[in-house]
N, C-alpha and C positions, 0 to 999 in steps of 0.2 A: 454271448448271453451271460448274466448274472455278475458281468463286471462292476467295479464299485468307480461313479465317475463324479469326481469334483465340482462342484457348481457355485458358482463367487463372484455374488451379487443377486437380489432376489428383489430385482423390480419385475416389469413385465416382462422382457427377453427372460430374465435369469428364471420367472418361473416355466415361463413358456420350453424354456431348454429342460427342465427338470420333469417337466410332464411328457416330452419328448424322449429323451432316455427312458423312463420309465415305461413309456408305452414301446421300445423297442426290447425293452429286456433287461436293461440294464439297472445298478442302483444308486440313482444320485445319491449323494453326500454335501450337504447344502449349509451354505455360508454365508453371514452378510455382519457389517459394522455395526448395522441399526439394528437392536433388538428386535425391537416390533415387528420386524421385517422376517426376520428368523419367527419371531412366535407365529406369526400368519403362516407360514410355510409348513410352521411344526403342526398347526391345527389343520394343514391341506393333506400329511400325512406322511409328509418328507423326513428324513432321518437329518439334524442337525447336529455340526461337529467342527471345531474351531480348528478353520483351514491353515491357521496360522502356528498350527503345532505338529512338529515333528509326526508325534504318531499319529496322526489322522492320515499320512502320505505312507505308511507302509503296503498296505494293499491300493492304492490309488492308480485306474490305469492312464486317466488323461487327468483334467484340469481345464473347465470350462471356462472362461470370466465375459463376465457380463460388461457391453462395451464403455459405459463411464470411469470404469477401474483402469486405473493407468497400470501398463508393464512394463515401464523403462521413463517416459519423462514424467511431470517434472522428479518422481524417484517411484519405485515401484512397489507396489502393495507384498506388502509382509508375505502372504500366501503365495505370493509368485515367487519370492525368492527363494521360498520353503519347496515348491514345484522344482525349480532348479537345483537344488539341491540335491533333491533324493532321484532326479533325473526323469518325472513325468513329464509328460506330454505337457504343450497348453496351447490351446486353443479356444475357440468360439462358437456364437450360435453359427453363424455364416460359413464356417468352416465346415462344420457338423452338417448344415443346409447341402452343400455341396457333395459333401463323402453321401450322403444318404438320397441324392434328390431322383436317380436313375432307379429305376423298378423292374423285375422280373416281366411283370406284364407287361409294359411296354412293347415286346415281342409280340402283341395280338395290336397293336395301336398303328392304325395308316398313316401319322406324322408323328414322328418326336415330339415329345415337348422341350418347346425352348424356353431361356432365360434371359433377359435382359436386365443388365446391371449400369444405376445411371448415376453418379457422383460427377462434385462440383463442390465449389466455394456456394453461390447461390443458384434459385432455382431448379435444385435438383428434385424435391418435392412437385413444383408445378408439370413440369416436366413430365414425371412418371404420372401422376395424378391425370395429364391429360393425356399421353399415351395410353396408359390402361384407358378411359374414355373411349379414343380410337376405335382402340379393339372391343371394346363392347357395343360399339355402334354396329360394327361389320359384321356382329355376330362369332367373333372369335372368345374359344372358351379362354378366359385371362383370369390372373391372382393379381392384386398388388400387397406387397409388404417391403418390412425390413426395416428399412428407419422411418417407414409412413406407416401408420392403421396395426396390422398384424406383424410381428417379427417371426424372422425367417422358419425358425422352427412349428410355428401356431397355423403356417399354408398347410392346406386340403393335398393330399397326393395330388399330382399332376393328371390329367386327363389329355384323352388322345384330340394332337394338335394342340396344345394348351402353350399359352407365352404368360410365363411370369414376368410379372414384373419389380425389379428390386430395387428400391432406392438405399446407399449405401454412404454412411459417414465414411471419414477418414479412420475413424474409432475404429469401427463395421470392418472395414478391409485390412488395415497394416497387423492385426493378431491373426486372421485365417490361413490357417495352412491349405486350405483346399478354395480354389477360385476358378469355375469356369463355366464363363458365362458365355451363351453365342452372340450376345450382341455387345457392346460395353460404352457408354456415353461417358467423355468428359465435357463440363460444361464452361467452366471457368476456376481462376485460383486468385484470391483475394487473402489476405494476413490474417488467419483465426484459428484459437484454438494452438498457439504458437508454442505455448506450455509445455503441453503434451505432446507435440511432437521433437522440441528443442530447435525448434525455430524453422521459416519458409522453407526450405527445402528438405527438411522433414517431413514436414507435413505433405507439398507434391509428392515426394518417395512415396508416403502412405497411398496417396491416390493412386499415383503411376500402378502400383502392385496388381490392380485388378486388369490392368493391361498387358504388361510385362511378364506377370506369373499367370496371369489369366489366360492367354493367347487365343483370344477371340477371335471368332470368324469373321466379323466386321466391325470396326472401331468408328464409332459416329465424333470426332474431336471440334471442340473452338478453338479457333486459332489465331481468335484476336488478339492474346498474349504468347508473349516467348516461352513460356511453357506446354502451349498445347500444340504450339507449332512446332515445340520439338519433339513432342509423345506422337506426335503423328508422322514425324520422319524416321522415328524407333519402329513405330509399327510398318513403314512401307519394306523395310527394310529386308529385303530376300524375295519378296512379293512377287516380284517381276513387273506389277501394275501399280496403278494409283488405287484400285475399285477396294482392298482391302480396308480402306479409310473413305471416309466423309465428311468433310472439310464442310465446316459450319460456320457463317459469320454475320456478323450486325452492322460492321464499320467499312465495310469492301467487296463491291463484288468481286467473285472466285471465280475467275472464266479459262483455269486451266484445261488439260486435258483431261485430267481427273473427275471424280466426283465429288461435288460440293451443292450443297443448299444455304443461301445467303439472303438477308431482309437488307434491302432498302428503300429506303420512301415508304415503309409499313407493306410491301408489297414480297413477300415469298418467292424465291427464284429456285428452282432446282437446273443445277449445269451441269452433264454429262458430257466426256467424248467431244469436247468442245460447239456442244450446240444445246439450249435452252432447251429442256423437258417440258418443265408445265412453270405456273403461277398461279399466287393465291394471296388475291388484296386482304390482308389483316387489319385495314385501317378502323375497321366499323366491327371487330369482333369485341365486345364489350372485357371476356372476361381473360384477356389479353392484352392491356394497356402496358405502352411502353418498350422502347427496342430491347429492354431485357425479358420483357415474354416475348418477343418475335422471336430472341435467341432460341428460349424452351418450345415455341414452334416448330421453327426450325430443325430442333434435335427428334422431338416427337416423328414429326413428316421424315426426316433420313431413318429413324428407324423400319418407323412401317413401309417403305419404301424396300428395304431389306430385306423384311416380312415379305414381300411379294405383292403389298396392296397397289392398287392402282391412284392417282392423281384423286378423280372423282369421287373415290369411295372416301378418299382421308377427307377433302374439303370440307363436306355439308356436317363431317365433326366436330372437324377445329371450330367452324361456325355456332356450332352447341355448343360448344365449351363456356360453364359459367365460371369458371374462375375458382381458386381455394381460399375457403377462410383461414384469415388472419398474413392472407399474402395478397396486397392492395385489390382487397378485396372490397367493392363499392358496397357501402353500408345504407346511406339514403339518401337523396337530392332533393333538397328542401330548401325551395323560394329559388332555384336557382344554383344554390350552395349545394356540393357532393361530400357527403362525409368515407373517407379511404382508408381502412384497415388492414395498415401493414405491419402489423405488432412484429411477424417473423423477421424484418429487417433489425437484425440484431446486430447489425454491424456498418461503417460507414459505407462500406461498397453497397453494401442490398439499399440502405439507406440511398446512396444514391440514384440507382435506378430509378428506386420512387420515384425521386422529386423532379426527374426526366422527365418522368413518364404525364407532367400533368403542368398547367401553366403558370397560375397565380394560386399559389399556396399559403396556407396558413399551416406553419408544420410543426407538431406537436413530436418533441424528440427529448429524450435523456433516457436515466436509468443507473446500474452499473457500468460506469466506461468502460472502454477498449482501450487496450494502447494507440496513442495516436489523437481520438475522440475524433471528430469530423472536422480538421485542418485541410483533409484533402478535399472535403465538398465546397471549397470558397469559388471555385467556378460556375456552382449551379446557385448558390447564394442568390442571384439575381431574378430567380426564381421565385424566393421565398419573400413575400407580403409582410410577413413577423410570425417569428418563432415564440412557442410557448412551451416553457421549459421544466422539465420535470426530474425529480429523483436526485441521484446522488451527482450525477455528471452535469444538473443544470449550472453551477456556478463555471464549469470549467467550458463547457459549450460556450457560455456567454461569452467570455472572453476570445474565444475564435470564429465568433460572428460576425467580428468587425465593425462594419455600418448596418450591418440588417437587424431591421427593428425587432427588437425581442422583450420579451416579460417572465420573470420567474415567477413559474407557476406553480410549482412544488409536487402537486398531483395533477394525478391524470383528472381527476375531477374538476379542480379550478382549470384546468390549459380548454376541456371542451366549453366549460362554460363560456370560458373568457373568447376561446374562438369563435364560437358559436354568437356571440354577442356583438361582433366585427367583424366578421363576414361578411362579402358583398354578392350579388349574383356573378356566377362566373367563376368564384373562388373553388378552392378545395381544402378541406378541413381532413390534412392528413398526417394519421397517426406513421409514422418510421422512424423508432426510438433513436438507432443507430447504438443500439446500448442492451446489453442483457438486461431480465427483470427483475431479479434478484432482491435487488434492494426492498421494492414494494411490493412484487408481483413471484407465484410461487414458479410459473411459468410463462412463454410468449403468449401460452392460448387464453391465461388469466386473464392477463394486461388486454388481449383482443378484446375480448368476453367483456370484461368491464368498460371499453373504451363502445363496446356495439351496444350493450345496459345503458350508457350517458348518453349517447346518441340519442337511440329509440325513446327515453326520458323526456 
């Protein structure tokens, strides 16, 4: 009680964590680059004080940061090194979520409440988004936050029985000193964000953490790359069984002795103990298009399965399930023509999913490039009817398009038009930049938002 605890960064976690200390006892001491960010904070009633100086750290017990602040790549923010120095703590909201998430009362509660922690390159959002679904279909009392909706510190105390649900960056997990979740999904690892971790296998390290430090009671893994198939042989590891993991996958059925849940031909398999459990045809579930949401089916169904749910109860869910905005999220089907809002594919992998996921495209893509730009999607190219190209990456896009017809669009306003004008019935008129928003757009959900405005226009 009456500790004075560092807080550094004052978006919404950063203030969400400030209100959270305060309401436990404690007294934030609140910091941010951007002024205005500090005066809002200072008008909320917070004590402001430049973390970046010596004496602000003399009475300091921890050092919270808010997770876009980097602490080590690509070089680490002044106030961390000042943390190091004088030898505070530092930590996170997620970390903070954890030391604090267990209650007294729970002692009077007929089930624990559990947590579920779900990361990945993509899909990690849909995923959680339709797992929490699930569980409010069944009638299970559920939270979702973290890196979707509310972060971790702005959840309701836990209620008896209750399954949280957390979606977690890379950012989210490689600062928390406290991780322990009962369930933990990994979904897949694509190049992103390579920066801030100093390169691929950094950033895995970052992921692996909520497994390895987290030592969860069941591991739901994909193990369609050499990465998951190794975090899933870490975790078998002492087990004595295969059941402490769930082997998930898109590209093969999994008909070990183990547990695994696998899509093919759009059809759900769960394989137990070496015999078929149940099935669940995804072909006709609308807000599921694409073997990279059979994946986040897939992951959803192994969870609740953990959970205790039955075959029956999870199906007639996933069957609701409509889908998240700004992740090929169907906008409207006019004359024939589907307009698909995947603004969140912010990189070639999610990008490609997309364009899997649908036949004769018209595909509106650019932005702020990635390293790379979309050289690796030349095998889905045949997919694509002509690309219409936007932002800072259209000139370099062109160039790796090859034979596929394309027009520099510039904005997202001329590429709908222009789509929209050439379009045939049967097409899709789909947004997956493949590209952060930056250049035009202040975020993915802007660039949606405006791409669903020119649509409905």
């Amino acid at each position: 009680m009456g500790a004075r605890v560092g807080v550094l960064g004052l978006g919404v976690s950063g203030l969400a964590t400030a209100a959270a200390l305060q309401a436990g006892g404690a007294m934030p001491v609140c910091w941010d680059d951007n002024e205005a960010a500090c005066a809002k904070a200072q008008e909320a009633g917070y004590e402001i004080s430049d973390l970046t100086k010596d004496r602000t750290f003399e009475d300091l017990a921890a050092l919270i940061v808010s997770p876009g602040i980097p602490h080590l790549y690509p070089a680490p923010h002044a106030a961390i090194v000042k943390a190091w120095e004088h030898g505070v703590v530092v930590d996170n909201d997620v970390g903070l979520f954890f030391q604090s998430f267990a209650q007294q009362e729970w002692d009077s509660f007929e089930r624990y409440p559990r947590v579920v922690c779900i990361t990945g390159s993509n899909g990690k959002s849909t995923t959680s988004a339709l797992l929490h679904h699930i569980l409010e279909e069944a009638g299970t009392p559920t939270q979702l936050g973290g890196n979707i909706g509310i972060g971790a510190l702005g959840l309701e105390p836990a209620r008896d029985g209750e399954v949280v649900v957390l979606e977690l960056s890379s950012y989210q997990i490689e600062l928390a000193r406290a991780l322990q979740p009962d369930i933990a999904v990994f979904l897949n690892l694509s190049p992103d964000h390579l920066d801030r971790h100093g390169g691929i296998g950094g950033y895995f390290a970052a992921k692996k953490r909520l497994f390895t430090q987290g030592g969860p009671e069941r591991s739901v893994i994909g193990v369609d790359q050499p990465e998951g198939q190794f975090l899933a042989s870490v975790m078998r590891e002492g087990a004595g069984a295969a059941d402490p993991v769930i082997s998930v996958s898109t590209t093969r059925q999994l008909k070990g002795k183990g547990w695994s849940v696998f899509a093919r031909k759009g059809f759900l398999v769960e394989w137990r103990k070496g015999r078929q459990v149940a099935a669940i045809d995804l072909r006709d579930v609308a807000g599921l298009p694409g073997a990279h949401n059979h994946q986040n089916a897939c992951a959803a169904y192994a969870v609740c399965r953990s959970l205790g749910m039955a075959p029956k109860q999870i199906e007639p869910a996933i069957r609701d399930y409509h889908g998240m905005r700004h992740r090929c999220q169907a906008v409207a089907n006019t004359d024939g023509v589907k307009f698909v809002n995947d603004s969140k594919a912010t990189n070639a992998d999610a990008a490609g999913k997309a364009l899997g996921a649908f036949a004769r495209i018209r595909w509106i893509a650019g932005g702020q490039a990635k390293e790379g730009g979309i050289a690796e999607l030349a095998p889905l190219f045949h997919k694509v009817a002509k690309a219409y190209l936007i932002g800072e990456a259209a000139a370099m896009f062109a160039d790796q398009l090859g034979d596929t017809p394309y027009e520099i669009s510039e904005t997202l306003e001329a590429a709908v038009e222009a789509a929209k004008a050439e379009a045939e019935a049967g097409d899709t008129v789909l947004l997956a930049p493949a590209c952060a928003s930056f250049d035009q757009f202040e975020n993915f959900e802007k660039r949606g938002e405006a791409f669903e405005a020119l649509v409905r226009k």
